[in-house]
N, C-alpha and C positions, 0 to 999 in steps of 0.2 A: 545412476548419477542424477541427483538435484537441480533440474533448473537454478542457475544464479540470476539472481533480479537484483537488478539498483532501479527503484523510481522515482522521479524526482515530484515534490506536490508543490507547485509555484505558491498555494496559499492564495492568499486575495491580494496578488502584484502582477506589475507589469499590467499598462494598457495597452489594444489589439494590437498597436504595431511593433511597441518593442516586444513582444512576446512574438510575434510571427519574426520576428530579424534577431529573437535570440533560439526560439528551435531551428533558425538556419542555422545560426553557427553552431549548435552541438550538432545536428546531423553534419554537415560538412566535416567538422570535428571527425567523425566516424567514419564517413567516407574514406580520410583519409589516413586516419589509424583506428582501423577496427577492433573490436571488443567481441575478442569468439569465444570471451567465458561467459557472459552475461549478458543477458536482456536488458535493456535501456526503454525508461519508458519514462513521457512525460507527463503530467497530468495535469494540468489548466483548467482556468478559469473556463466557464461556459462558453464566452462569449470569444474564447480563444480557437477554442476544439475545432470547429469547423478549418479554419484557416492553417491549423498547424497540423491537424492529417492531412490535409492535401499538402503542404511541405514533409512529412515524413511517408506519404505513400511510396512504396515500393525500396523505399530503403530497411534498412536492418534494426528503426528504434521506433517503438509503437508510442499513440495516443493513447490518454485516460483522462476520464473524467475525475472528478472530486468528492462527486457525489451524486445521488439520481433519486428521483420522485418515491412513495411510496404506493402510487397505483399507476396506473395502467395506463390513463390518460381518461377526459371528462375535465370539470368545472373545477382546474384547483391553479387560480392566479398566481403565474410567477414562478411556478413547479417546471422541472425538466422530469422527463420520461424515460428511463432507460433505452425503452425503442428510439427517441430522439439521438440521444447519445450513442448509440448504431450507426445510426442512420448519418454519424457527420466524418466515420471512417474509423473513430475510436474501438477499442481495443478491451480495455481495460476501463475499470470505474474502483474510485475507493468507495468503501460504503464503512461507517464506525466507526470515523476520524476520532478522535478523544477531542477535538475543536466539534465536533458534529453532538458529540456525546452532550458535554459541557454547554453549550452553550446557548442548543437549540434542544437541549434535552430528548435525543431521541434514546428512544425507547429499545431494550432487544426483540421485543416483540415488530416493532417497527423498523425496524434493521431486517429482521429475517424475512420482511413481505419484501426489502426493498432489494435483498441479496435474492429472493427466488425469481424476481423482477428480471432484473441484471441478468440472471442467466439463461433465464427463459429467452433474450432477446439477445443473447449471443455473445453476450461480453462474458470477460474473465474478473473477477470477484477480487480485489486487495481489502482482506476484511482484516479490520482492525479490531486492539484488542488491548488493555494495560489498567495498572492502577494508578490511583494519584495518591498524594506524600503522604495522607493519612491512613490510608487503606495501608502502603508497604509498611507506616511506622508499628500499626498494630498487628501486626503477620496476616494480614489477612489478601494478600496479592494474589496468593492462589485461587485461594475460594475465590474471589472477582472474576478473575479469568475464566475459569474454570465454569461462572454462570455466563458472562458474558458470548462466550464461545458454544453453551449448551446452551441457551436460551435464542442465542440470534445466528448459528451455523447448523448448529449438528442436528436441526430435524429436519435437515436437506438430504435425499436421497445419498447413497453412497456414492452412485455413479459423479452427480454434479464435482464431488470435490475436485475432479480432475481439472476444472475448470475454477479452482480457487487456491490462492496464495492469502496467507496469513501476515499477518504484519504486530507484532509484540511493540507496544508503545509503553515504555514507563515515563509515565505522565508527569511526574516529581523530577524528572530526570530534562523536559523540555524547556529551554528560555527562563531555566529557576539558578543557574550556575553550580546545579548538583550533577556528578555524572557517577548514571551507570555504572558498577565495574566487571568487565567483561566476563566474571565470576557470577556476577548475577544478571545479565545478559543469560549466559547460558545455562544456567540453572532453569528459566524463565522458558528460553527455548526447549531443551529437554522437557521440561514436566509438559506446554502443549502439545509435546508430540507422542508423551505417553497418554495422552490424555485422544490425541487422534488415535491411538493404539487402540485401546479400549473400548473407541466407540466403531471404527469404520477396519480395524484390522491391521498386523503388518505392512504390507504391501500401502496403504495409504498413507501412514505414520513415516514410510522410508521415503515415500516419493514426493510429501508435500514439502513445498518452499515456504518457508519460515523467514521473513523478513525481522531487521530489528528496526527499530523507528526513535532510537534517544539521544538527539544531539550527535549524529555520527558525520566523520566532519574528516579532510586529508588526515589529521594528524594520529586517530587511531581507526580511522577504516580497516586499515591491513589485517592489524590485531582483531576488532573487532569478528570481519568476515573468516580469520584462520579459524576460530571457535567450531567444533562439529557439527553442533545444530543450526549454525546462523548461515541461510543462503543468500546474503545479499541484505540491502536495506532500502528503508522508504526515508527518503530523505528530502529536509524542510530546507529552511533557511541557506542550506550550503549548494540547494541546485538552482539558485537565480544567479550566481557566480561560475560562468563555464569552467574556470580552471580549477575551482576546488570541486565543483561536478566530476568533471572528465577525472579529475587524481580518484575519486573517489570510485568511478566505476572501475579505473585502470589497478586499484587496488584488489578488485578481484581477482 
């Protein structure tokens, strides 16, 4: 069986206090009706993380960060560290947002220093992955991925992967009012995990979590996660809203 993940990426919202009095209410949320399919994990802003792993310690929904430094630590103003992001209780870190991608142009090369970072220091990896609307118009969605995922994952030891979940973003598909169809959702899912096949083996291709990341929202979570390949989702805009959160994880 596949780890099921829902995580949620607040984005750049929420200041310290409502974001520490809103991961109260989703762990409370959970306390009082748990989620024994799926991992719950929230991932915040920097300046969150400290304060909302110590509200989620020892309960059943982890911390993540958003993202983390490309070295080690040394003279780089304004950077966070993986070992930081350790060190505040968190969990998990996304690393290859398509907003990371896009905006601040990281590189895969620079993804893969910053994923071997991340696990060297003890976190679990949400590495992201997808095309944008021009790449899917011209068929070329696979090839992307397909560099993306070799270029900035796969020359990580085999062992690490046990310690990495996948996140499938179609990028065309986010805050554009196009969606996905769970047809190609899955198609998308299947090909990166024939593509884990090939590189690290059955055994790794059956057992990795495959998130999907496109606008996935109450009213086709259910649909969405019934699809084979898709073990959960990393979700934007719909986890600063507890009750379409909770529907969301509750659809697993």
């Amino acid at each position: 069986m596949r780890k099921k993940i829902v995580a949620g990426n607040w984005k750049m919202n929420m200041n310290l206090e409502e974001g520490i009095k809103f991961a109260g209410s989703v762990n409370n949320y959970f306390k009082e009706k748990p989620s024994e399919k799926a991992e719950v994990v929230l991932c915040t802003p920097f300046i969150h993380l400290a304060g909302v792993s110590e509200i989620l310690r020892n309960g059943k929904i982890s911390a993540g960060a958003q993202n983390c430094a490309s070295e080690a630590s040394g003279a780089y103003t304004g950077e966070v560290s993986a070992m930081m992001v350790k060190s505040t209780g968190a969990e998990y870190v996304i690393i290859g947002h398509s907003e990371r991608r896009t905006y601040y142009h990281e590189t895969d090369s620079e993804l893969n220093k910053k994923t071997a970072l991340a696990l060297a220091a003890g976190l679990k990896v949400i590495f992201c992955c997808g095309e944008v609307k021009e790449e899917r118009e011209a068929g070329k969605h696979t090839e992307v991925v397909k560099r993306q995922l070799t270029d900035g994952l796969f020359s990580l030891p085999a062992e690490s992967m046990a310690n990495v979940v996948i996140a499938y973003e179609p990028v065309w598909a986010i805050g554009t009012g196009l969606t996905a169809t769970p047809q190609q959702a899955q198609e998308m899912h299947h090909y990166i995990r024939s593509l884990l096949n090939e590189k690290f083996g059955e055994d790794c291709a059956a057992t990795m979590t495959i998130l999907y990341g496109g606008s996935c929202k109450p009213s086709n979570a259910a649909e969405l996660f019934s699809l084979p390949d898709v073990d959960g989702g990393l979700i934007g805009g719909a986890s600063l809203k507890l009750e379409d959160f909770t529907a969301i994880v509750e659809a697993v």
